[in-house]
C-alpha positions as CSV (number, residue, x, y, z in Angstrom):
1,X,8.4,15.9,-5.8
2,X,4.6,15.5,-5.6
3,X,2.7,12.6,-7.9
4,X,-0.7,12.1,-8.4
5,X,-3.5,9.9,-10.6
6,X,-0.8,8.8,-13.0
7,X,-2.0,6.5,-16.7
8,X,-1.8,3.5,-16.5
9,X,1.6,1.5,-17.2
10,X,2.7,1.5,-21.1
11,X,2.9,-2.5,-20.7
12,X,-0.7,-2.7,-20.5
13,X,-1.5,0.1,-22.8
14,X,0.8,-2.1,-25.2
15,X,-0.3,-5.2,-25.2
16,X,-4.2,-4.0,-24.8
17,X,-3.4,-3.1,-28.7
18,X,-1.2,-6.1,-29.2
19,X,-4.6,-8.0,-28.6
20,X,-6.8,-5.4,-30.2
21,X,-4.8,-5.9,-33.5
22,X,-4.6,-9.3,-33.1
23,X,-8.2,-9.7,-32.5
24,X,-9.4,-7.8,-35.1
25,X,-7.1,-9.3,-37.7
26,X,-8.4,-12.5,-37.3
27,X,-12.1,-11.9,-37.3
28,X,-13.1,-12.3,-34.2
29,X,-15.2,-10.1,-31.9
30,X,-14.9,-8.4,-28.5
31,X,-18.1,-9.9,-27.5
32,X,-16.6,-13.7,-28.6
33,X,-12.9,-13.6,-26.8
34,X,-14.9,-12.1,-23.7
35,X,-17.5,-15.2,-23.8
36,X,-14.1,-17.5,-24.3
37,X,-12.4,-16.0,-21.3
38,X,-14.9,-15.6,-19.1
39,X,-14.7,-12.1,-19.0
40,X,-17.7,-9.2,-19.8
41,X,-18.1,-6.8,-22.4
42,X,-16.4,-4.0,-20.6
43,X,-13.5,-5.7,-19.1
44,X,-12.4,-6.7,-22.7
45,X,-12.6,-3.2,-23.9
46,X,-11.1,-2.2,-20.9
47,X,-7.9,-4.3,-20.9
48,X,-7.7,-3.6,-25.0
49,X,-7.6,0.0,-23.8
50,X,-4.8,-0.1,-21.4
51,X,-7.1,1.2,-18.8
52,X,-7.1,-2.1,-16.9
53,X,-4.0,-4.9,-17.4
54,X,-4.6,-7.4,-19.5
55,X,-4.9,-10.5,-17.8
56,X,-2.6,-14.0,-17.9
57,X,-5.9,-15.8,-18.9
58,X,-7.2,-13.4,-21.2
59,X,-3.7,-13.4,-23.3
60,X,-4.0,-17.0,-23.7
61,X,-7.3,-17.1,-25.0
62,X,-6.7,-14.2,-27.6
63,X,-3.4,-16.2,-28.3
64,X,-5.3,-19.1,-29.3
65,X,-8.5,-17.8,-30.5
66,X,-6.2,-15.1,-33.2
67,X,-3.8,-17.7,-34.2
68,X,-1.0,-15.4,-32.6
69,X,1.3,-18.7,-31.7
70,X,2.7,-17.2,-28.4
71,X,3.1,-13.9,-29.5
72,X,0.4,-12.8,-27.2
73,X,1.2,-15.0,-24.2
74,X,5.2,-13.8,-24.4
75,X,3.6,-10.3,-22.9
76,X,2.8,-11.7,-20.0
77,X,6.5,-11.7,-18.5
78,X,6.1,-7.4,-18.8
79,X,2.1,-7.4,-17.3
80,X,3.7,-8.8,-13.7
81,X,1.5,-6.7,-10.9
82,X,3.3,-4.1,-9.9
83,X,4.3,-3.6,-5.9
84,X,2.7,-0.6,-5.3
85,X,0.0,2.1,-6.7
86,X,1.6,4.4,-8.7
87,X,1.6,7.3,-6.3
88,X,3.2,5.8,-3.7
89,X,6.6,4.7,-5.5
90,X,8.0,7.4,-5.6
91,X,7.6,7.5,-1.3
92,X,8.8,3.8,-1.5
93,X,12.1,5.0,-2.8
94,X,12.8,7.3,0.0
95,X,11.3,4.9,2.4
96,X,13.6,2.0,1.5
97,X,16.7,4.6,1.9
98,X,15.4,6.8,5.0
99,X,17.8,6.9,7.9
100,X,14.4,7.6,10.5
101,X,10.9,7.2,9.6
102,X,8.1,8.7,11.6
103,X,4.7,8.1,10.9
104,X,1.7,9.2,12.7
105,X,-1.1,7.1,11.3
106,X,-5.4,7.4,12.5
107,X,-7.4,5.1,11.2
108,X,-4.6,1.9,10.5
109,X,-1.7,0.2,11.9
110,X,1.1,1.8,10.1
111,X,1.9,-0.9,6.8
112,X,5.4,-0.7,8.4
113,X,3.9,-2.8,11.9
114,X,0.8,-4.8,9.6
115,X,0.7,-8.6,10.6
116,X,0.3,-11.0,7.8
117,X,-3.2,-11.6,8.1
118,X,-3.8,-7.7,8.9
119,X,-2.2,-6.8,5.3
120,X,-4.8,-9.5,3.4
121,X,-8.0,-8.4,5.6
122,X,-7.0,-5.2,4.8
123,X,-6.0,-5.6,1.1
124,X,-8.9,-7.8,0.1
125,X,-11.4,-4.8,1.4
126,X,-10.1,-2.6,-1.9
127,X,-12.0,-1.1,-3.6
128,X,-12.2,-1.6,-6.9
129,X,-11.3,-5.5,-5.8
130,X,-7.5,-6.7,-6.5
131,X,-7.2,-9.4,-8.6
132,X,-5.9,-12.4,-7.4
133,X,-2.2,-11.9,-8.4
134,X,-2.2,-8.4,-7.9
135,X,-3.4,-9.0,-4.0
136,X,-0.5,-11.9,-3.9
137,X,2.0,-9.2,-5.0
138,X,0.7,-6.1,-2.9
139,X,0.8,-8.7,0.4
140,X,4.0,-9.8,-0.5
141,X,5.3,-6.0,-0.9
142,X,4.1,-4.8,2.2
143,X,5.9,-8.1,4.2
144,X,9.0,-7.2,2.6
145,X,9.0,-3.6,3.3
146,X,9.1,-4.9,6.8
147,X,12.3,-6.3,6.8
148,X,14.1,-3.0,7.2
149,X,13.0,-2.4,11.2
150,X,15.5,-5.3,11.6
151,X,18.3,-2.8,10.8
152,X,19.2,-1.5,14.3
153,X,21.2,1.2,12.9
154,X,17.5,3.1,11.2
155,X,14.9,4.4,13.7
156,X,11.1,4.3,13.4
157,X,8.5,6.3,15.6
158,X,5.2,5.2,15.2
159,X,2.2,7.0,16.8
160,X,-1.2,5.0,16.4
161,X,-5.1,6.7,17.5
162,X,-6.4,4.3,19.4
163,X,-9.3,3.8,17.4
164,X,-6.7,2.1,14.8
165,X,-6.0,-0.4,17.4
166,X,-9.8,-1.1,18.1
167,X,-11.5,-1.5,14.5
168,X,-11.0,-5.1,13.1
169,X,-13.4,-7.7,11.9
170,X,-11.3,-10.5,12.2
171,X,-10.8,-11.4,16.2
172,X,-8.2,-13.7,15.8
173,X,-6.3,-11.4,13.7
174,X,-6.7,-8.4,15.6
175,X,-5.3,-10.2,18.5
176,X,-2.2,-11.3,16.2
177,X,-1.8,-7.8,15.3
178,X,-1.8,-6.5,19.0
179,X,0.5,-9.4,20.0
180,X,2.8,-7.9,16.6
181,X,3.0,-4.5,17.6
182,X,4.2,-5.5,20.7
183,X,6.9,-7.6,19.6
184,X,8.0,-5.0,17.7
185,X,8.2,-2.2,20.2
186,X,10.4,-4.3,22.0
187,X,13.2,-3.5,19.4
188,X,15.7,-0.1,20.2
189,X,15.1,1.1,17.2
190,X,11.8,1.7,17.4
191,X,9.1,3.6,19.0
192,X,4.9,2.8,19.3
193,X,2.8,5.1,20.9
194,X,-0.8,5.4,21.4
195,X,-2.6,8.0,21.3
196,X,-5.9,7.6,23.4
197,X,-9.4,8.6,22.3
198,X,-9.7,10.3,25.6
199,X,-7.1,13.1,24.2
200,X,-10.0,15.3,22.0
201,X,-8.7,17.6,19.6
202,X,-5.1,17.4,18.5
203,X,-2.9,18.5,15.2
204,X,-3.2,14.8,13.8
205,X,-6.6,15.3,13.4
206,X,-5.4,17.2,10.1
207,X,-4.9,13.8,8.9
208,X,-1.9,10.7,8.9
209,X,1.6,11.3,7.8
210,X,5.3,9.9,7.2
211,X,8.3,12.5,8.1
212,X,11.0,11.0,6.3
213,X,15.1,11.8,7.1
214,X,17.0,10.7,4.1
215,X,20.9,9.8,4.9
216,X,21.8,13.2,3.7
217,X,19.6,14.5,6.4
218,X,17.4,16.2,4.3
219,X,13.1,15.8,6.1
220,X,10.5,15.1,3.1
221,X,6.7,14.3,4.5
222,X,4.7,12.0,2.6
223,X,1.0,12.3,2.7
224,X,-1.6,10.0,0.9
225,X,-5.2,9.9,-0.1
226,X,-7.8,7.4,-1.0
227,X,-6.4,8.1,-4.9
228,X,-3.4,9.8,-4.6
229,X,-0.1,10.5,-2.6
230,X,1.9,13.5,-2.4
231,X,5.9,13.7,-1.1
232,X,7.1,16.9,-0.7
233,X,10.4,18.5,1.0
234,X,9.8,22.3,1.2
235,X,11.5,23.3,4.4
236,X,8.0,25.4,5.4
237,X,5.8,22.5,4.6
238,X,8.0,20.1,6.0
239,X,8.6,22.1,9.2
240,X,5.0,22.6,10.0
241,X,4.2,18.7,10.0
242,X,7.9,18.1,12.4
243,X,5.6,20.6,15.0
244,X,2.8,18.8,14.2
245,X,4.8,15.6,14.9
246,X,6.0,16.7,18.1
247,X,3.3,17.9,20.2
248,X,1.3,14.7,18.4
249,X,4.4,12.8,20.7
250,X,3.2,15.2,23.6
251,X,0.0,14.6,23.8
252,X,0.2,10.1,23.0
253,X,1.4,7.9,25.6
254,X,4.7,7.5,26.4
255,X,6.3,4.1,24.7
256,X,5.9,2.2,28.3
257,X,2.5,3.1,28.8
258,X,1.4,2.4,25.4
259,X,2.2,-1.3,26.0
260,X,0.7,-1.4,28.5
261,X,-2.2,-0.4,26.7
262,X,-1.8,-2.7,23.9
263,X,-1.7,-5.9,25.9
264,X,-4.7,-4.9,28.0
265,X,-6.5,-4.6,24.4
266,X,-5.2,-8.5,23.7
267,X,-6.0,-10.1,26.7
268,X,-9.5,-8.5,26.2
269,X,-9.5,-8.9,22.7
């Protein structure tokens, strides 16, 4: 149950060649459809090559420039961006179907609690840069991941560093995102704790997390990286992260006293 780097999607692999065989049936060069769509040298070769997915506006142009007559441009209903890296779907699956999430997160607000303008800010910093649609599709994702704290019957535990709470460029949207995560604690079902920077050395410090309970009961812990993600549900692993969890809970402040600390950080925000 763990995933990592995975290839790219056959879809883009596929239609990559569909306009590499296209292309160089009808005579015309790399360098050409590039300079007709806009596009460099490299992102061409790389879109031919799977390795990056071919675009809405590069189909089109190799549609027209090879003579294809909408054989090229009838991919683009399989190239739609997809909701989520490849590493994390596998998580998303559990996630959607987890009776209790708990997620101890350091550097962000947990996707789960994002505001709207939070996701985009946040989203628009990637690295490589998201195209357009794909950004569109990854907001949208996130939003309607949210929709499940509205089921009273699931619980959620969130514990945030305070340092998460603190870091935002955007003024206007950090105080959104405060005002958010306050909203939401207000719900039974879930929990929002802070934990202070005052605290020093703690078990989270080994790095964020997501204990899952699926409806079987079965705990799984989902831990990602920059690149990958990894969801695993051996009972030794998974038991040292539930300790971890709970003295993380321990050491935070209680669910009162971390709103309190989250509207002082609006009003001065």
């Amino acid at each position: 149950m763990a995933s990592d780097v995975s290839p790219p999607p056959m879809a883009w692999r596929y239609c990559g060649n569909q306009v590499k065989l296209w292309r160089e049936h009808a005579g015309v060069t790399r360098e050409r459809l590039a300079d007709e769509a806009g596009y460099g040298y490299e992102t061409v070769k790389s879109m031919e090559q799977g390795r990056r997915r071919p675009t809405q506006r590069l189909l089109q142009v190799a549609d027209g420039l090879c003579g294809a007559q909408g054989k090229l441009t009838a991919a683009e209903a399989f190239l739609a961006p997809e909701k989520y890296p490849t590493y994390a779907r596998e998580y998303m699956r559990y996630e959607a179907e987890a009776i209790a999430v708990n997620w101890y997160e350091s550097q962000y607000i947990p996707g789960l609690l994002q505001s709207e303008p939070y996701v985009r800010t946040l989203l628009s910093s990637h690295w490589p840069p998201l195209d357009e649609e794909t950004l569109a599709e990854r907001v949208a994702a996130r939003l309607e991941r949210q929709l499940m704290l509205d089921n009273g019957t699931r619980s959620f535990s969130f514990v945030v560093e305070e340092s998460a709470l603190r870091s935002f460029s955007d003024p206007e949207a950090h105080r959104e995102q405060l005002r958010t995560l306050l909203a939401r604690g207000r719900a039974r079902n879930i929990t929002i704790q802070v934990m202070p920077a005052d605290r020093g050395l703690h078990p989270g410090l080994h790095g964020p997390f997501v204990l899952l309970e699926t409806a079987e009961h079965q705990h799984l812990v989902y831990e990602e990286g920059q690149t990958t993600g990894i969801l695993y549900a051996e009972p030794a692993r998974v038991s040292i992260v539930m300790r971890r969890h709970d003295m993380i809970t321990r050491q935070a402040l209680g669910p009162e006293e971390s709103a309190r600390f989250i509207d002082d950080l609006a009003e001065r925000s």
